[in-house]
DOPA-618289 format. One record per residue (C-alpha): residue number from 1; residue in one letter; x, y, z. Coordinates in Angstrom, 3 decimals, decimal comma. Example, Ala and Ser with C-alpha at 12.3 -4.5 7.8 and 13.67 -1.06 7.14 Angstrom:
// residues 2
NODE resi resn        x        y        z
NODE    1    a   12,300   -4,500    7,800
NODE    2    s   13,670   -1,060    7,140
// end
This chain:
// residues 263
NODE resi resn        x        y        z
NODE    1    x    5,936   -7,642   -2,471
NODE    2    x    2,538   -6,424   -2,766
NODE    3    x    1,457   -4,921   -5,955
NODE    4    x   -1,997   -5,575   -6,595
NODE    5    x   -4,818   -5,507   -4,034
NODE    6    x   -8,109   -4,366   -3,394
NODE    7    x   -9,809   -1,542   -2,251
NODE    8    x  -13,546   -1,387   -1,761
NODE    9    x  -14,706    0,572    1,408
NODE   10    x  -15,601    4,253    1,057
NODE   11    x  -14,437    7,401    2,328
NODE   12    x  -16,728    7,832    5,108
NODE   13    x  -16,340    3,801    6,204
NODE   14    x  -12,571    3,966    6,516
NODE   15    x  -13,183    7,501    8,370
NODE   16    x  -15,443    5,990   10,953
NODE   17    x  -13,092    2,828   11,094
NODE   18    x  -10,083    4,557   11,902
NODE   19    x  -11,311    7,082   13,877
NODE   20    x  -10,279    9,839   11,520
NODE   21    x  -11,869   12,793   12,147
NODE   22    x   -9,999   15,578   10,036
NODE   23    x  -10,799   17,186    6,936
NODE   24    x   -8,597   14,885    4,602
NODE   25    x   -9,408   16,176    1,164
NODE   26    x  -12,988   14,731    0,553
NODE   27    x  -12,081   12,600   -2,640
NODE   28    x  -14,018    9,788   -3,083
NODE   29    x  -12,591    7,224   -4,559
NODE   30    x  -14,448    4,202   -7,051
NODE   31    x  -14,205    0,419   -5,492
NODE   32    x  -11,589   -1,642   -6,905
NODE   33    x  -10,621   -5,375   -7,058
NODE   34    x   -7,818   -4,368   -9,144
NODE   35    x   -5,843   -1,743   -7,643
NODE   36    x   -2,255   -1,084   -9,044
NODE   37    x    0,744    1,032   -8,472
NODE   38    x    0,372    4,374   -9,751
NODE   39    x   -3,534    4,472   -9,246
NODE   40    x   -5,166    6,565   -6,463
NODE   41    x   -5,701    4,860   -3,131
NODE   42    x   -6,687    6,272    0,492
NODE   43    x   -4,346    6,391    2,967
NODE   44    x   -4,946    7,372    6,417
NODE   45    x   -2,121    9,699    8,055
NODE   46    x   -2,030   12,217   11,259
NODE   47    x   -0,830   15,250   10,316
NODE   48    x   -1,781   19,167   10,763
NODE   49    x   -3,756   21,309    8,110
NODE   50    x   -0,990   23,926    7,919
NODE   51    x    2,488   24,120   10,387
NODE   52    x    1,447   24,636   14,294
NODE   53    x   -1,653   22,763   13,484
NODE   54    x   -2,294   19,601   16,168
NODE   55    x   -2,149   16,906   14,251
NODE   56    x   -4,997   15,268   12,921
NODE   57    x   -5,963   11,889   11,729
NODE   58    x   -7,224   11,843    8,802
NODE   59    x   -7,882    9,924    5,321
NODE   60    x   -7,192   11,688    1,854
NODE   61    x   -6,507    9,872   -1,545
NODE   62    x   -2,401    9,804   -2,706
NODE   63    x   -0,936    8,404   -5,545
NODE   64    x    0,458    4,316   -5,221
NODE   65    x    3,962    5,024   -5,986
NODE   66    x    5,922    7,589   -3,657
NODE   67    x    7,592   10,408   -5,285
NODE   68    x   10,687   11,086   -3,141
NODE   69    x   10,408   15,172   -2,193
NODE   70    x   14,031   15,508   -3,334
NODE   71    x   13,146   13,998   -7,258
NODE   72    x   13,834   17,201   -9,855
NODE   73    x   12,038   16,459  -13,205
NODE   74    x   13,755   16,806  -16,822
NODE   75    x   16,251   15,267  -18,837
NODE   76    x   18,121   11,878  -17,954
NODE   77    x   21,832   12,526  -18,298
NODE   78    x   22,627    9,151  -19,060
NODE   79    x   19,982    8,504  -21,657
NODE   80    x   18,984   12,154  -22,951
NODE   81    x   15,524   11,486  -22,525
NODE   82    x   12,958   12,778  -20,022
NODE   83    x   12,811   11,047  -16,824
NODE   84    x    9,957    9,360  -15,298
NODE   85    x    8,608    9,604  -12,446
NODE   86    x    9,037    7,338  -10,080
NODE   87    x    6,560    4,583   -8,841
NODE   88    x    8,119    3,354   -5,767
NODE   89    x    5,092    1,679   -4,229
NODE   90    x    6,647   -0,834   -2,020
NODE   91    x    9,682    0,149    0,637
NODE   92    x   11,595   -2,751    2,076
NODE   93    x   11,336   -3,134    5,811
NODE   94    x   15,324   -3,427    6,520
NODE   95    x   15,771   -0,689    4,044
NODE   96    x   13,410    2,509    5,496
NODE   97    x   15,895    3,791    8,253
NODE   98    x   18,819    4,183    5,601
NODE   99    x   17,794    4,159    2,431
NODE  100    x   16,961    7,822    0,486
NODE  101    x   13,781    7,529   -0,730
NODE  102    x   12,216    5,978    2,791
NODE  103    x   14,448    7,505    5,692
NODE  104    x   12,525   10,854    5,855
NODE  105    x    9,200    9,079    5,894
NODE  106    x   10,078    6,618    8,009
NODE  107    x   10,794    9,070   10,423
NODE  108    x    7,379   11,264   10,702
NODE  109    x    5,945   10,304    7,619
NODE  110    x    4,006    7,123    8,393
NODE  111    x    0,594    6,351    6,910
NODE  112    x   -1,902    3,097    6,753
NODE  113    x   -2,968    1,703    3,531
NODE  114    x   -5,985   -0,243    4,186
NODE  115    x   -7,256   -2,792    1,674
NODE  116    x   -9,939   -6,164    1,828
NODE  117    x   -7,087   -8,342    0,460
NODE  118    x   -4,258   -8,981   -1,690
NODE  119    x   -3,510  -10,391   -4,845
NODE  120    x    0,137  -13,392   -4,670
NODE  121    x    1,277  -15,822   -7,813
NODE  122    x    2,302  -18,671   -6,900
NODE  123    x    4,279  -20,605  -10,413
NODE  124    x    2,817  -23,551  -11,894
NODE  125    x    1,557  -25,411  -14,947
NODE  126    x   -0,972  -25,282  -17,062
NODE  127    x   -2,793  -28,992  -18,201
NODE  128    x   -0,331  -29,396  -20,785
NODE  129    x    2,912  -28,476  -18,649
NODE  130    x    3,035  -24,706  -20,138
NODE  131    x    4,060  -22,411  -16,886
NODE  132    x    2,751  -19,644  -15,442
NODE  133    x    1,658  -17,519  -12,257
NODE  134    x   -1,164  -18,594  -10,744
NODE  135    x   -2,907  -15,777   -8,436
NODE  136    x   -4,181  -15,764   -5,341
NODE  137    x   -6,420  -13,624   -3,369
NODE  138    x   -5,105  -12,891    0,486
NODE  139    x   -7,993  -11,476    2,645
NODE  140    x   -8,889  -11,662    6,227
NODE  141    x  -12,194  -13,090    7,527
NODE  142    x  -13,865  -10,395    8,296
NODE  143    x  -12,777   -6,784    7,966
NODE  144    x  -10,205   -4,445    7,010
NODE  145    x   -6,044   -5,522    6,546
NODE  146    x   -4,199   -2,797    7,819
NODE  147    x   -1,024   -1,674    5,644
NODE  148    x    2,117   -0,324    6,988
NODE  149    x    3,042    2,574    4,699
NODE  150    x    5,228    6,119    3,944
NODE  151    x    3,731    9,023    2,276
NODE  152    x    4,931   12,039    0,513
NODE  153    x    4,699   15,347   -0,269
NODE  154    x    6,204   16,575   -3,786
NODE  155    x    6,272   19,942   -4,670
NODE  156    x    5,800   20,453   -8,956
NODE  157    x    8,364   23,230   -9,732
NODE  158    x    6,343   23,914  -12,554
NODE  159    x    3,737   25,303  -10,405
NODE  160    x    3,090   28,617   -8,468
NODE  161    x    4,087   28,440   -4,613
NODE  162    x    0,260   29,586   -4,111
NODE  163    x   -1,336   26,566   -6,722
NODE  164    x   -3,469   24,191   -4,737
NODE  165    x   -2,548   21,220   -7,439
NODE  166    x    1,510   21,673   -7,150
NODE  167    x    1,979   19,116   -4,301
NODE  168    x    1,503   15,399   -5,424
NODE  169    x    0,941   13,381   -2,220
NODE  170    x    1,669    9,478   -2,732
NODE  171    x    2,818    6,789   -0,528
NODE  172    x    3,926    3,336   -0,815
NODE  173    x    3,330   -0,179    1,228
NODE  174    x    5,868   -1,940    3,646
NODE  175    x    6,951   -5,130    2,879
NODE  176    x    8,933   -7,459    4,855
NODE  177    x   10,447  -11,064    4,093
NODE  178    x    7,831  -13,544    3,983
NODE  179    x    7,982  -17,288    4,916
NODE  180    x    6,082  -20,574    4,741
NODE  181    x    3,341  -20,639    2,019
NODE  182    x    3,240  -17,020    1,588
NODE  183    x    7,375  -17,084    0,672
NODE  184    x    5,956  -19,692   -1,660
NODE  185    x    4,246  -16,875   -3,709
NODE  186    x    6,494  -14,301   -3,431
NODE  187    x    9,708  -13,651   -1,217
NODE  188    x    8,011  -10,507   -0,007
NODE  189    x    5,041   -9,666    1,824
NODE  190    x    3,160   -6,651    3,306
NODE  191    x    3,430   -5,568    6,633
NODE  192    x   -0,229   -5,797    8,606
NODE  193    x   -0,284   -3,440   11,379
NODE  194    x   -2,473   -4,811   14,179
NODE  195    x   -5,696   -2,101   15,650
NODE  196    x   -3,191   -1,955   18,650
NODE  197    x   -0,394   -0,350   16,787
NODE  198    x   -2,139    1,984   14,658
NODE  199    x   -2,388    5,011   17,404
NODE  200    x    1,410    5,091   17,419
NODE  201    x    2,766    4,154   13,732
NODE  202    x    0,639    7,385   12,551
NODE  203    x    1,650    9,932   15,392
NODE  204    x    3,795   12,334   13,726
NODE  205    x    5,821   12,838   17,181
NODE  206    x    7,416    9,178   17,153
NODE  207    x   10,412   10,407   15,260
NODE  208    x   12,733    7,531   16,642
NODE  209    x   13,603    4,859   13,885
NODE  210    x   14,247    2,111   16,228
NODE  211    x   10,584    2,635   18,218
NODE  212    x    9,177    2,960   14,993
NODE  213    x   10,672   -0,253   13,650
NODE  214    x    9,326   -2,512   16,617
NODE  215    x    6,246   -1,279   15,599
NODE  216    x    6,362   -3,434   12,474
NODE  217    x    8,068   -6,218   13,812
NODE  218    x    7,107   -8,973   16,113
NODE  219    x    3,311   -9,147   14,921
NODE  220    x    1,451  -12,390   15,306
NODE  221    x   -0,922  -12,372   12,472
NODE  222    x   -4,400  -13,242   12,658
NODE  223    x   -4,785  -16,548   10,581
NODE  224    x   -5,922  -15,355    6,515
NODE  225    x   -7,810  -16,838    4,303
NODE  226    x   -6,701  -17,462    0,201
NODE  227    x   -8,066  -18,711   -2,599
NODE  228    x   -7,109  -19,523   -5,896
NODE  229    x   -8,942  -16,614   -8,615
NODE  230    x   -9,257  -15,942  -12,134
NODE  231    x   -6,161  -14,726  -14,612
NODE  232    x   -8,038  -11,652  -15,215
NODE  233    x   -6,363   -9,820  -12,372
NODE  234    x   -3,413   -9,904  -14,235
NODE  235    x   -4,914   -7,071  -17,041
NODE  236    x   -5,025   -3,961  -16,051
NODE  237    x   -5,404   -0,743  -17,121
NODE  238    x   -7,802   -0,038  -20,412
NODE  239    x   -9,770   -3,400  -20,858
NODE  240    x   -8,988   -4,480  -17,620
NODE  241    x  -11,534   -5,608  -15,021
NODE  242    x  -11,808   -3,679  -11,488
NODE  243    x  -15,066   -5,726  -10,837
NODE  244    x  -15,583   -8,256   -7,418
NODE  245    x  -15,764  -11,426  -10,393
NODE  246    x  -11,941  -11,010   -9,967
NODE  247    x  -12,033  -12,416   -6,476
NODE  248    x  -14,158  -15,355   -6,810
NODE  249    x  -12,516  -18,362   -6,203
NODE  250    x  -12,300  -20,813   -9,276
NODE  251    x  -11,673  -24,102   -8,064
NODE  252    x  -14,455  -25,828   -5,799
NODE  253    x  -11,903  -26,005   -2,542
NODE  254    x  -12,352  -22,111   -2,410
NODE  255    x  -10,896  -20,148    0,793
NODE  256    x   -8,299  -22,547    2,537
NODE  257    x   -6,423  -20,937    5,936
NODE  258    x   -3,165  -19,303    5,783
NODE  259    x   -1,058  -18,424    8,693
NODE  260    x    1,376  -15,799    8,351
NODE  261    x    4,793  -16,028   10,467
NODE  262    x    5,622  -13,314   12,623
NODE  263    x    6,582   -9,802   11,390
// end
């Protein structure tokens, strides 16, 4: 899975990067190290300003955690208490042509979630044989990783038709399964999207799930770099650290090459 990564290039970098010349919605977001589901994250999408609009690439911030449109607010049947919303910020690869939540997206909803790296644990032992997670940090060489992702539009029935803040847009990372040292860490792992298969995973018009899905498979991965980083990542939230210390490696062997298998 991937749910922690960071974020640190700014609006007008990603704009330039991905070629995304529409309006977006101008937010500019702080630099993380530390970014977790249900924080704001840019996503860059193609998509018109209002219906008959061309569609236009563009980058605008969403929540981490996609809010199926279909989710109705209020009280939990089953437990009599208020429901939560939901923070569905990773959508299984063999799941997003069938599944609810990730069928609609899948379909014209596609976005890219573009990061500097990733955060993996990998279980071990401390010196005196106590477990725990050891993270990693995931990160090309040079450059930007390339997400795979859905986003959403949710409209707040608490709010006028005509209210600018009632639709919540939010999105959520593809994952497929992962293998050799990365299936170490974690039996899941994002989908990178190569610069070649960008134009076509965002155009709004590729509503076929089976052309959309060899988009995400097949993929041989540039070679990564990862390094073994501090257990601060793991806080976050108030007293949490957001801060580029979190990425520094800790040991002295410090970035080692990791080679992803195919998509």
């Amino acid at each position: 899975m991937c749910g922690r990564y960071v974020s640190v290039a700014r609006l007008k970098e990603l704009q330039e990067h991905y070629e995304a010349a529409g309006a977006g919605d101008g937010v500019e977001l702080a630099p993380s190290h530390n970014v977790a589901p249900t924080n704001k994250i840019y996503a860059v999408l193609q998509r018109g300003q209002a219906d008959g609009d061309a569609a236009q690439r563009q980058v605008r911030a969403v929540r981490w955690g996609l809010v199926p449109a279909w989710w109705k607010p209020g009280i939990d049947p089953r437990t009599s208490k208020q429901k939560t919303m939901p923070t569905l910020h990773n959508a299984r690869a063999d799941k997003v042509t069938a599944a609810p939540s990730w069928r609609g997206p899948f379909a014209k909803r596609r976005a890219i979630i573009p990061a500097a790296g990733y955060y993996e644990w990998l279980p071990t032992q401390d010196g005196e044989g106590k477990p725990f997670k050891q993270p990693y940090y995931i990160h090309p060489a040079s450059g930007l990783l390339s997400f795979a992702g859905l986003y959403e539009l949710w409209a707040d029935p608490a709010k006028d038709s005509g209210d600018p803040d009632r639709w919540l847009w939010s999105a959520a990372i593809i994952t497929h399964h992962a293998t050799w040292l990365a299936g170490v860490m974690n039996d899941r792992t994002p989908v990178i999207l190569p610069a070649d298969r960008i134009g076509a995973w965002l155009d709004p018009e590729l509503t076929d799930k089976h052309a959309a899905l060899d988009l995400i498979t097949g993929i041989e991965h540039e070679p990564l770099q990862v390094r073994a980083v501090s257990t601060a990542v793991n806080k976050t939230g108030r007293g949490g650290s957001r801060g580029p210390e979190l990425i520094e490696p800790i040991d002295q062997h410090g970035d080692q090459p990791l080679q992803l298998a195919p998509a």
